[in-house]
C-alpha positions in Angstrom: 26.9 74.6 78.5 25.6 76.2 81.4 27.6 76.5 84.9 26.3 78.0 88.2 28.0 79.1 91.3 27.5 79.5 94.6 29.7 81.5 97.0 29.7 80.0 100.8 26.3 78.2 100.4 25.0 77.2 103.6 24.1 73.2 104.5 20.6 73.6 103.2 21.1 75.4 99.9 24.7 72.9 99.0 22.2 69.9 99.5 19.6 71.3 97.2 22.0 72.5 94.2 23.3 69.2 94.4 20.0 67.6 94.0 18.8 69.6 91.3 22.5 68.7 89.6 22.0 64.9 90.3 18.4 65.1 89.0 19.6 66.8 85.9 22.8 65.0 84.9 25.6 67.8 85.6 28.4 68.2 87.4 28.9 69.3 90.5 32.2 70.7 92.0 32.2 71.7 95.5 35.4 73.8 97.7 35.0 73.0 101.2 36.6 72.0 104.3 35.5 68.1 104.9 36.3 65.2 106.7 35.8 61.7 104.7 35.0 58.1 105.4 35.5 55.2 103.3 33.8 52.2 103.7 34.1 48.6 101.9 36.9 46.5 101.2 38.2 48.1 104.0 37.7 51.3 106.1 39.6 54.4 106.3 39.0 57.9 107.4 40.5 61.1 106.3 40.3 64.0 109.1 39.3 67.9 108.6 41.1 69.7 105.6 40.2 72.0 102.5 39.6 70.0 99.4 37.2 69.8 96.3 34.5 67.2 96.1 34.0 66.3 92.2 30.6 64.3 91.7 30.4 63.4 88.0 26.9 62.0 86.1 28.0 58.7 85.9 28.6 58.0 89.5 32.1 59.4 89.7 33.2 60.5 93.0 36.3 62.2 93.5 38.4 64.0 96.9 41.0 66.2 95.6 43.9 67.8 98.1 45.6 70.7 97.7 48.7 68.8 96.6 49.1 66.3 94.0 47.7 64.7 90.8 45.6 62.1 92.2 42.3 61.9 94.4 43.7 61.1 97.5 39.9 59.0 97.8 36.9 58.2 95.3 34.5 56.4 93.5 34.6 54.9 90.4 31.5 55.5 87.8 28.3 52.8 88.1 27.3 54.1 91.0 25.5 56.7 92.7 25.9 60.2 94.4 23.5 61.6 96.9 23.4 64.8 99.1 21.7 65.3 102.6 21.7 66.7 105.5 22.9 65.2 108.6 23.2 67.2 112.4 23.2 70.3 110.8 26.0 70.1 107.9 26.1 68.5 104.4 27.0 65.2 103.2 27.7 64.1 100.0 27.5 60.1 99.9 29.0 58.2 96.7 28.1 54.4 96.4 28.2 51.2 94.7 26.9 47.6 94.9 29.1 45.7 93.4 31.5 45.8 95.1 29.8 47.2 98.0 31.1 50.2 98.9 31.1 54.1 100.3 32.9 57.1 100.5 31.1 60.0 102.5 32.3 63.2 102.7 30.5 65.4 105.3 30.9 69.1 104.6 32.0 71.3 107.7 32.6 74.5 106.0 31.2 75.3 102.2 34.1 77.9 100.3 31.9 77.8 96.9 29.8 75.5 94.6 29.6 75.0 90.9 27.3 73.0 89.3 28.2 72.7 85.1 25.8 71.7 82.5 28.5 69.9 80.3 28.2 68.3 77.0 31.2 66.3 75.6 31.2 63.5 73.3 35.1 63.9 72.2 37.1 60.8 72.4 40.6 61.6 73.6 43.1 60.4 71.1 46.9 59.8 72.3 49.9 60.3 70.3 52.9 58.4 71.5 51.3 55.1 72.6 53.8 52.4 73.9 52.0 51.1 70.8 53.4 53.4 68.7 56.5 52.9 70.2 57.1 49.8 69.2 56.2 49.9 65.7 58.8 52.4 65.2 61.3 50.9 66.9 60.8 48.1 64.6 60.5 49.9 61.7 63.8 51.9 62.8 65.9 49.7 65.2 68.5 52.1 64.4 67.2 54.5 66.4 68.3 52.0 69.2 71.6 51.0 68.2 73.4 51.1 64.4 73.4 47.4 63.2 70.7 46.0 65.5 68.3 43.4 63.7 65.2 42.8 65.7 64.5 38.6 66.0 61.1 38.5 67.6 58.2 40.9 68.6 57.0 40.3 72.1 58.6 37.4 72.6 57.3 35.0 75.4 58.8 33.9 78.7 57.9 32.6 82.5 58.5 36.3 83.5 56.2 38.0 80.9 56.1 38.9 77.2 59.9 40.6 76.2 59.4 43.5 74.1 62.0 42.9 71.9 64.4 40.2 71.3 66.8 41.0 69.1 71.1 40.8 67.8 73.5 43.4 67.6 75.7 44.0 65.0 78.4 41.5 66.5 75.6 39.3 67.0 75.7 39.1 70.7 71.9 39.2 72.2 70.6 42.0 73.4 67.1 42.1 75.6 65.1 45.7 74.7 62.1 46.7 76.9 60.0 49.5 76.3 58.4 51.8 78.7 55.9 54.9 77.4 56.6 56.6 80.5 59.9 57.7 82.5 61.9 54.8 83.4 61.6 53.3 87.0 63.6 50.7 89.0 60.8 48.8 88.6 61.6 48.4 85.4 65.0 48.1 85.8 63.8 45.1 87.8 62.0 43.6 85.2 64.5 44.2 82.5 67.3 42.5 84.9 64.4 39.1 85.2 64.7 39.2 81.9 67.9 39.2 80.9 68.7 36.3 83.6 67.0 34.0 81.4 69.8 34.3 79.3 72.4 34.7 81.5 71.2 31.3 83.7 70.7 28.4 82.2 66.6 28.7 81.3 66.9 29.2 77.4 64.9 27.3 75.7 66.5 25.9 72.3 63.1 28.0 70.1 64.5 31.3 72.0 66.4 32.4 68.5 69.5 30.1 69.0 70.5 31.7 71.8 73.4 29.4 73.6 72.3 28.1 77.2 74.1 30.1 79.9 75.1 32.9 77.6 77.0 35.4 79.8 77.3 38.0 77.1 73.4 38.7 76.7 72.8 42.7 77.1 69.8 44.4 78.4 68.3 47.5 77.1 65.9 49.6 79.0 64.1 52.0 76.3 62.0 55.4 77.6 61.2 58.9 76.6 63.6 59.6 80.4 65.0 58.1 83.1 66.2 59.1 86.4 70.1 59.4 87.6 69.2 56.9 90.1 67.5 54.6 87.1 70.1 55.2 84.9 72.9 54.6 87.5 71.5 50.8 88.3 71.4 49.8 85.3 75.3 50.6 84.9 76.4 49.4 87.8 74.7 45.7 86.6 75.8 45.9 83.3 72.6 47.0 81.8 71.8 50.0 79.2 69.5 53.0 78.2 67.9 54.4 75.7 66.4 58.0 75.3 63.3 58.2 73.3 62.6 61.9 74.1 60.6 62.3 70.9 57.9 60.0 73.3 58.2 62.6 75.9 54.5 63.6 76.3 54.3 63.1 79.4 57.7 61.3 80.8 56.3 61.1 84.3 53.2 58.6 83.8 50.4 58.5 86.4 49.4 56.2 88.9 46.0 54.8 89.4 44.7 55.9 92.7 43.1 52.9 95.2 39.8 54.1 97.6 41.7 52.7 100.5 44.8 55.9 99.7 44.6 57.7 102.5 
């Protein structure tokens, strides 16, 4: 491993670092003040700020703000990252083919440059898996509810596969969906699609005996967390949830970041 900075490079010495870091497969992190264009799909543009430019082996290109998790633009890998210079300042230029598209982020001010020789052939290995959280809630339906048999594994329907279909200890039906991460009213959505299969007059006679048009079919919505604003709609709709906080690795969950974001 081998990493080497720059302090305030000017345009000429930022373009040949990052050269000399394309040419030799490292990564190149760069703190500047930049204005971006995306090109493609669509267009965007994303005026003057201070951000860091992330240009990765493999083609990845990302734009980081100050603020938040995700790259508010960038470039998936398969591609290719180039450095110029154009009137006087850098440019760092990420592209692909297929589809085609751009992102260009010309440099107006240069903070600091690091280029990093790194080697890592780790694979990342969760714990906690949605996965995972389904064999042990079938191993342990308990956990869910005392006396509640699970019928069917990812049970099919016009909506989408039902995590769980199972009885309680009355035998009334009860709907379970699982979420890894913290519950949303998107799920809440889905839960409530779910459960109106029962409640309507859509069961099929293979759905576990379950009489048409039963109106005493309960939905449970299963996470490591949920909001009070979660939590409080499925109340008021007659709907239920279930903490799973030993899941809680990381109750918030991510979002996958589009190039058109800004």
């Amino acid at each position: 491993m081998v990493a080497e900075q720059l302090d305030a490079p000017d345009p000429d010495a930022l373009v040949a670092e990052a050269k000399a870091a394309f040419r030799d497969g490292a990564m190149l992190t760069v703190q500047a003040r930049c204005e971006v264009e995306y090109d493609g799909r669509t267009s965007g543009y994303l005026g003057p700020g201070d951000r860091v430019l992330v240009a990765k082996p493999d083609g990845t290109f990302l734009v980081h703000q100050p603020t938040g998790h995700r790259p508010v633009n960038w470039m998936p890998g398969g591609g290719s990252v180039s450095a110029r210079t154009s009137d006087g300042e850098a440019v760092l230029l990420a592209r692909r083919t297929n589809p085609s598209e751009r992102v260009e982020a010309r440099i107006l001010d240069a903070y600091g440059l690091t280029r990093f020789d790194a080697t890592d052939g780790a694979t990342y290995e969760e714990s906690g898996t949605e996965a995972e959280m389904h064999e042990y809630i079938e191993a342990n339906p308990e956990v869910l509810e005392e006396g509640l048999r699970i019928v069917e594994h990812e049970r099919e329907s016009k909506y989408g596969f039902i995590d769980f279909f199972a009885r309680d200890a009355e035998g009334t039906p009860v709907v379970v969906e699982v979420k890894r991460i913290q519950a949303t009213l998107n799920h809440f959505d889905q839960l409530q699609r779910y459960v109106s299969l029962y409640e309507e007059r859509e069961a099929s006679p293979r759905e576990g005996g379950v009489t048409a048009g039963n109106d005493e079919v309960r939905g449970m919505l299963v996470a490591p967390s949920a909001s009070e604003r979660v939590e409080r709609a499925l109340r008021d709709n007659g709907l239920e949830f279930v903490e799973l906080a030993q899941f809680d690795t990381d109750a918030k969950g991510a979002t996958e970041a589009k190039l058109t974001d800004f």
